[in-house]
Rosetta silent file (secondary structure, phi, psi, omega in degrees, C-alpha in Angstrom):
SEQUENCE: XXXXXXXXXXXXXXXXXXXXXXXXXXXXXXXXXXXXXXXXXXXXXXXXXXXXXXXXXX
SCORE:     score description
SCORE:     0.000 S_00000001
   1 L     0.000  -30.993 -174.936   89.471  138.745   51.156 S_00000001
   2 L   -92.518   -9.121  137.184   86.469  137.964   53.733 S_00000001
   3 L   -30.794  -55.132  179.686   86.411  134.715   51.957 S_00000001
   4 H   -77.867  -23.750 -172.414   89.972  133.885   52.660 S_00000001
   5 H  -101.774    2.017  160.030   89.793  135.010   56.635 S_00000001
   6 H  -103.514   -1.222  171.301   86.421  132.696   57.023 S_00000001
   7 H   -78.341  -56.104  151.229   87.924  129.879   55.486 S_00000001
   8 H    -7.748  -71.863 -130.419   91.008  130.740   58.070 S_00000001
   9 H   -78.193  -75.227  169.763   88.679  131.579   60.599 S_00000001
  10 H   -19.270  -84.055  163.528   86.715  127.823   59.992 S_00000001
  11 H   -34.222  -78.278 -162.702   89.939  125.718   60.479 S_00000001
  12 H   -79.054   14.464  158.615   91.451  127.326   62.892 S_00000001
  13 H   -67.867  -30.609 -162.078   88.649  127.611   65.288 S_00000001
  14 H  -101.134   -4.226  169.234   87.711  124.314   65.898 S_00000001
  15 H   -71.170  -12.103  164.197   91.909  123.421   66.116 S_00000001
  16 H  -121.025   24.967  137.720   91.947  125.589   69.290 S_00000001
  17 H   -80.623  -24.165 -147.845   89.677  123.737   70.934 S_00000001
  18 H  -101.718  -65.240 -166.150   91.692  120.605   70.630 S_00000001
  19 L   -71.497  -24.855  163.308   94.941  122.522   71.834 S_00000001
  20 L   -73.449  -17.681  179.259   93.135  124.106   75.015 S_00000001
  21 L  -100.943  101.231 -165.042   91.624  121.148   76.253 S_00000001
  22 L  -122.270  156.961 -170.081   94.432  119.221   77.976 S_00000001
  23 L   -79.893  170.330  -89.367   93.788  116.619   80.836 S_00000001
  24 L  -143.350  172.880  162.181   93.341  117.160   84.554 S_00000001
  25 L  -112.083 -178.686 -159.937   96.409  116.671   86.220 S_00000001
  26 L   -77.383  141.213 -172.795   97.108  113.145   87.990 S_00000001
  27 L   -90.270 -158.585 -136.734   95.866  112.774   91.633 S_00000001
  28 L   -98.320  141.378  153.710   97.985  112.255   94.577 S_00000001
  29 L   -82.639  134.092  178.470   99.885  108.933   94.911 S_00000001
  30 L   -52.630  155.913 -170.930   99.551  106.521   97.426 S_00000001
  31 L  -108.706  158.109 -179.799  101.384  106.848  100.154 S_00000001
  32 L  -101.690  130.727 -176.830  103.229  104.087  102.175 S_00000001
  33 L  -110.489  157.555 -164.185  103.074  104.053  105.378 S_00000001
  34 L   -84.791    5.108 -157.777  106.089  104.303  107.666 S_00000001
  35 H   -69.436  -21.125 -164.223  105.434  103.547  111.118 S_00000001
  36 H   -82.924  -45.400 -168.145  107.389  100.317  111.250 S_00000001
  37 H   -44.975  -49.211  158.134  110.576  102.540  109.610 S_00000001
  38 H   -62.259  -21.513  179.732  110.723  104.384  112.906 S_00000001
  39 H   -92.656  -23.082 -171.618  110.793  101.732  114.960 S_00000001
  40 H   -83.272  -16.677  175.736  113.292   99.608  112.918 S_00000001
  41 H   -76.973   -6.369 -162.097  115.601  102.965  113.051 S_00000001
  42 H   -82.288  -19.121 -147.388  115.203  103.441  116.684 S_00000001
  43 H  -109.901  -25.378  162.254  116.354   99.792  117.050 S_00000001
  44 H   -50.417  -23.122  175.736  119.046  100.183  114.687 S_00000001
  45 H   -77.414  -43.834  160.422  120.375  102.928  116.825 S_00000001
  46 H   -38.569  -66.266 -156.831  120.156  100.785  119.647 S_00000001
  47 H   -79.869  -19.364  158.217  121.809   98.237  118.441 S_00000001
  48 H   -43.526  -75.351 -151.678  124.932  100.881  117.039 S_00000001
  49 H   -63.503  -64.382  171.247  124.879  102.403  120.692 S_00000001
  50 H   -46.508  -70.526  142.084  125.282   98.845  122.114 S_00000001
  51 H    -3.231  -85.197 -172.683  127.985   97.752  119.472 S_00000001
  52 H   -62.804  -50.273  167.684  130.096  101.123  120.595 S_00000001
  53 H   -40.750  -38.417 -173.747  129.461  100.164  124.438 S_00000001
  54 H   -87.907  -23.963 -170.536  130.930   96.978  124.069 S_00000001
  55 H   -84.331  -40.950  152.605  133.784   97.659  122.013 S_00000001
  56 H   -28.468  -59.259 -166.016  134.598  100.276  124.699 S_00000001
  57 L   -84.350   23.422  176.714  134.524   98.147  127.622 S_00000001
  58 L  -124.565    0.000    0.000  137.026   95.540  126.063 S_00000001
């Protein structure tokens, strides 16, 4: 019997090293940056805002 649980014990010891050692996780992604995105929305707004002014006055 103490035969059979050190041949046991031999396999599965060095198989739960393998399953505990898993990889870092994944760093951050780059990020894009947005600064132009505000300005093309502000001018998009503009240009809405204008659009409904004009359509008013006719």
């Amino acid at each position: 019997m103490l035969a059979r649980l050190t041949r046991i014990a031999v396999f599965v010891l060095p198989l739960i090293t393998v399953v505990i050692a898993q990889p870092d996780f994944p760093g951050a992604p780059s990020q894009a940056p947005i600064g132009g995105l505000g300005l093309l929305a502000a001018a998009g707004g503009a240009l809405a805002i204008k659009k409904l002014l004009d359509k008013h006055k006719k």
